[in-house]
C-alpha positions in Angstrom: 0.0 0.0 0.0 1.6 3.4 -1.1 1.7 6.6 0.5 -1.2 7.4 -2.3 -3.4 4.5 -0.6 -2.9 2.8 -3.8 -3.0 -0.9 -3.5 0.3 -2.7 -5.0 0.0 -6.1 -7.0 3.4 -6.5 -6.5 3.5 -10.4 -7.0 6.6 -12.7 -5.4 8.0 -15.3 -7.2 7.1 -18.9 -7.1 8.6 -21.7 -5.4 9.1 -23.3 -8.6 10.7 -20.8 -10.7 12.5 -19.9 -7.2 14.0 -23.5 -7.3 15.0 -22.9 -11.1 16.8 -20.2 -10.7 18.4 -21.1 -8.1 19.7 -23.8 -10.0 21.0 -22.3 -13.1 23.0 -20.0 -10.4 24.2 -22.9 -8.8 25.4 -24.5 -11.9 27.0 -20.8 -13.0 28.8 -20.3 -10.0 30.1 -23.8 -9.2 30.7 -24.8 -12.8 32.8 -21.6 -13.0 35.2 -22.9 -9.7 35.1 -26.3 -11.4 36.9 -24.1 -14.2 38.9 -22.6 -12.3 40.5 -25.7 -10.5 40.7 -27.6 -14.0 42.9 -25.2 -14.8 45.1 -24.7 -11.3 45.9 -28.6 -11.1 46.5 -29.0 -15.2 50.1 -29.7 -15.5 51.5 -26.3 -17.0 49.9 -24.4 -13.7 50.6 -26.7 -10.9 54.3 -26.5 -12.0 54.7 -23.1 -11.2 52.8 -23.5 -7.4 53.3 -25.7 -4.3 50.9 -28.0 -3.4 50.3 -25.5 -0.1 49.6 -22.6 -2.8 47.6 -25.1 -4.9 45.3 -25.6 -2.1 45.3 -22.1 -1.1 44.4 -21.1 -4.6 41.3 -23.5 -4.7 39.8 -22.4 -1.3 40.2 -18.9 -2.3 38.6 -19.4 -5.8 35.8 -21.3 -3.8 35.6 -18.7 -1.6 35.1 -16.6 -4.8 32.5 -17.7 -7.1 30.3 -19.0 -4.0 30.6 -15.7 -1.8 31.8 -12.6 -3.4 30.9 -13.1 -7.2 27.0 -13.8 -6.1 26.8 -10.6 -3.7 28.7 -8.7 -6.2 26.3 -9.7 -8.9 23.5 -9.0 -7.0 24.3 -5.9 -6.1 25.5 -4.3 -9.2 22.6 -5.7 -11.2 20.2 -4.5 -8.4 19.1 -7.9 -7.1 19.4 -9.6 -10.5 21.5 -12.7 -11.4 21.9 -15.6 -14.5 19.5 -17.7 -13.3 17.2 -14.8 -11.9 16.9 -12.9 -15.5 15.9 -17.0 -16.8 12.9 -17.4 -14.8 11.9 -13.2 -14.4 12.7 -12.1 -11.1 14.9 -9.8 -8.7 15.6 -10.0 -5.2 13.9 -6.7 -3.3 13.7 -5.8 -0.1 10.3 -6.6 1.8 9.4 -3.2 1.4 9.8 -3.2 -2.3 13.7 -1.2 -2.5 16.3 -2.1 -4.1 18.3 -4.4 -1.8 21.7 -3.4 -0.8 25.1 -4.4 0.4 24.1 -6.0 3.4 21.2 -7.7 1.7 23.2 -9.4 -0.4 26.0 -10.2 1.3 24.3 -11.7 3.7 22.2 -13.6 1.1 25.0 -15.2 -0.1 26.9 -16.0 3.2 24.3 -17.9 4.3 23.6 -19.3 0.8 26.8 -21.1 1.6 25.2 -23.5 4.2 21.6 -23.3 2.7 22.4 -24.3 -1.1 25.7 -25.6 -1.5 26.0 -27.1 1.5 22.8 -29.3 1.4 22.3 -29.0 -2.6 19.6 -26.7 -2.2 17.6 -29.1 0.0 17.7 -26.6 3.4 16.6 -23.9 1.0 14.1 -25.8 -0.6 12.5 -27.0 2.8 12.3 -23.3 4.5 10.6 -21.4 1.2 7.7 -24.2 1.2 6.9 -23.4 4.9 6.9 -19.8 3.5 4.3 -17.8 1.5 6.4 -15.6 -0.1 8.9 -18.6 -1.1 11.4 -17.1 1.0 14.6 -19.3 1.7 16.6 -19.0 4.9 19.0 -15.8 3.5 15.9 -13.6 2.4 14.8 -14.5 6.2 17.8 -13.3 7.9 18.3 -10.2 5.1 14.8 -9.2 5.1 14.4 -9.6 1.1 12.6 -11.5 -1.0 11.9 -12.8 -4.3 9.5 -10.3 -6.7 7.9 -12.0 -10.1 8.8 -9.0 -12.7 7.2 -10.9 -15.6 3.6 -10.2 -15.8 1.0 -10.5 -18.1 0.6 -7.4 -20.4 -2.6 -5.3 -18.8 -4.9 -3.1 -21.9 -6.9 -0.2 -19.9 -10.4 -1.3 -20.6 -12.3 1.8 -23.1 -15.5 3.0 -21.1 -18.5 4.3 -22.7 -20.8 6.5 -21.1 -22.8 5.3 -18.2 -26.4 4.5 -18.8 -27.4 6.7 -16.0 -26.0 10.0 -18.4 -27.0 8.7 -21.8 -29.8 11.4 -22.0 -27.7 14.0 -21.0 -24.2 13.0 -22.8 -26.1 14.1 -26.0 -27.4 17.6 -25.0 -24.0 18.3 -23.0 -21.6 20.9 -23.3 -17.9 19.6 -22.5 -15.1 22.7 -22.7 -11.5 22.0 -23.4 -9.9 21.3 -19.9 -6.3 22.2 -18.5 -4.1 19.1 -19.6 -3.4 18.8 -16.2 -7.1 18.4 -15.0 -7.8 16.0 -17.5 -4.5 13.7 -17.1 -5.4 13.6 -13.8 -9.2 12.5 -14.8 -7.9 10.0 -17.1 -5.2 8.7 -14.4 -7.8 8.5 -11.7 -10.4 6.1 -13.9 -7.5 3.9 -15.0 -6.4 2.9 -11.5 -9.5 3.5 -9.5 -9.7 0.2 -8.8 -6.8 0.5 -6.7 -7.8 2.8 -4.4 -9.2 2.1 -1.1 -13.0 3.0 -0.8 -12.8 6.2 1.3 -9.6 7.4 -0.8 -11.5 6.2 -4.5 -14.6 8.7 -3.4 -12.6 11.4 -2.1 -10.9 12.0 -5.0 -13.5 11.4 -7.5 -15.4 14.4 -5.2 -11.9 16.1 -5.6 -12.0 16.0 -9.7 -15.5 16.2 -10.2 -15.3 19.8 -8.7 -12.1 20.7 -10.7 -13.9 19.5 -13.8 -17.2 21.4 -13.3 -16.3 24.8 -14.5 -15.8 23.3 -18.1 -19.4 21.3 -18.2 -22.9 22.4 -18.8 -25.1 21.7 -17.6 -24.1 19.5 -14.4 -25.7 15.9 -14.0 -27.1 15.0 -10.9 -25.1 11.9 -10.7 -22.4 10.4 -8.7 -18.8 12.1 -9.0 -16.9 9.0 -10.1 -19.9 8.6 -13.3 -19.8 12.1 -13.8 -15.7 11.8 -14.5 -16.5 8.2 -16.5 -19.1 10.3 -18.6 -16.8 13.5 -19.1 -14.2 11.3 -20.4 -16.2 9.3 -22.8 -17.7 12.0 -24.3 -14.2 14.5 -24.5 -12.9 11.2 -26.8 -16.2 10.9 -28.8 -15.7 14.3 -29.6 -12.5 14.2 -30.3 -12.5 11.2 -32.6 -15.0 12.7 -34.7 -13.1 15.5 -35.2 -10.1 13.5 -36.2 -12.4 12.0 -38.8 -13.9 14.8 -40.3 -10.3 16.2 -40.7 -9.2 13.0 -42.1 -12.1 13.4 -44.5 -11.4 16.9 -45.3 -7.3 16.1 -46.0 -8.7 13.2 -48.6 -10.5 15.4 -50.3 -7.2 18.1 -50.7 -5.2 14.9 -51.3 -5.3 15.1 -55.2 -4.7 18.7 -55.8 -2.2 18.6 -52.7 -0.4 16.0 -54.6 -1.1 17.0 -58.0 2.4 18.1 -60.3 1.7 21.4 -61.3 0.9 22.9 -64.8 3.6 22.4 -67.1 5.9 21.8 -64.3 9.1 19.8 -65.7 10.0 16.3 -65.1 13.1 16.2 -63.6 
């Protein structure tokens, strides 16, 4: 719920597409020590070492891709990583921010212990006791996982309300301040939102601003009153795109006519 008292669908992500991701980072970072240790022991490298720096090398590289590649993923990319752009989602805060140092640091410290210590099974037995899919590191960080991938929404196109058929034909609806009617057009797109007491508030709130520019004024409730404004502002307006559509058909042929005599070049 925002400052605004608009309601949020702000959805987390699945268990499921949790576990995948979680997989192809698991695969990412491990697969890239596995690399790296391939190439320590080969022959050419572990010539030039110890076996004491050969160790000391591995345990650092572990160190590396399981601790301070993740946090420093997460944190340039804002909470993204390989396997989190895959299945469409980013680690937030449980108040929606972008997570930070801490977050992720501590994320992937326990991550350690959580996912590569038990393969993911610690991890995957905490975020099905959780609603929000929340493994043992969001816990302890105070993040969790937010689905980013959702379905595209089309504004739904309202006519005029039954209630002011009779009058939509007789009205009288001036140009408005661009301002007054973004915020009309704004307010009927996300009403839905809005909690009760804050949806008729604001309609009131509107429906006085825009009543200066209307004649004559409907005895109807504010919120129909904007839906009607609105409705009949773009009737109006598309039939005067038409008719100058029309108009600019006619001109087309002596608009694109060559004129008399004029040479071919």
């Amino acid at each position: 719920m925002t400052g605004e008292a608009v309601a949020l669908d702000v959805r987390p992500t699945g268990f499921v597409l949790r576990a995948a991701g979680a997989a192809i980072d698991f695969i990412a970072y491990f697969g890239l020590w596995i690399v790296i240790v391939i190439a320590v022991t080969s022959p050419l490298v572990s010539a030039l070492f110890s076996s004491a720096m050969l160790q000391a090398i591995v345990v650092v590289a572990l160190v590396l891709c399981i601790v301070v590649i993740p946090t420093s993923v997460e944190l340039l990319s804002r909470g993204r990583s390989l396997g989190k752009l895959a299945v469409g989602a980013r680690i937030v805060r449980d108040d929606g921010g972008a997570i930070g140092f801490r977050h992720a640091f501590t994320r992937a410290l326990i991550g350690v212990l959580e996912i590569f210590g038990t393969l993911g099974g610690f991890a995957a037995l905490v975020a099905l006791l959780n609603a929000k899919a929340k493994r043992l590191g969001d816990l302890v960080a105070g993040t969790y996982s937010q689905n980013e991938r959702i379905s595209r929404y089309t504004p739904p196109v309202y006519g005029v309300p039954l209630e002011l058929t009779d009058w939509a034909r007789t009205a009288d609806v001036a140009r408005m301040p661009d301002r007054t009617a973004r915020r009309i057009s704004q307010f009927l797109a996300s009403a839905s939102g809005f909690t009760p007491a804050s949806r008729t508030s604001i309609a009131a709130g509107l429906a006085n601003e825009a009543a200066p520019f209307v004649s004559p004024l409907p005895n109807a409730d504010p919120e129909l009153f904007l839906a009607a404004i609105a409705a009949v502002r773009r009737e109006r307006e598309f039939a005067a795109l038409q008719q100058e559509r029309q108009r600019l058909a006619v001109l087309a042929p002596a608009l694109s006519r060559r004129p008399r005599e004029f040479p071919e070049r």
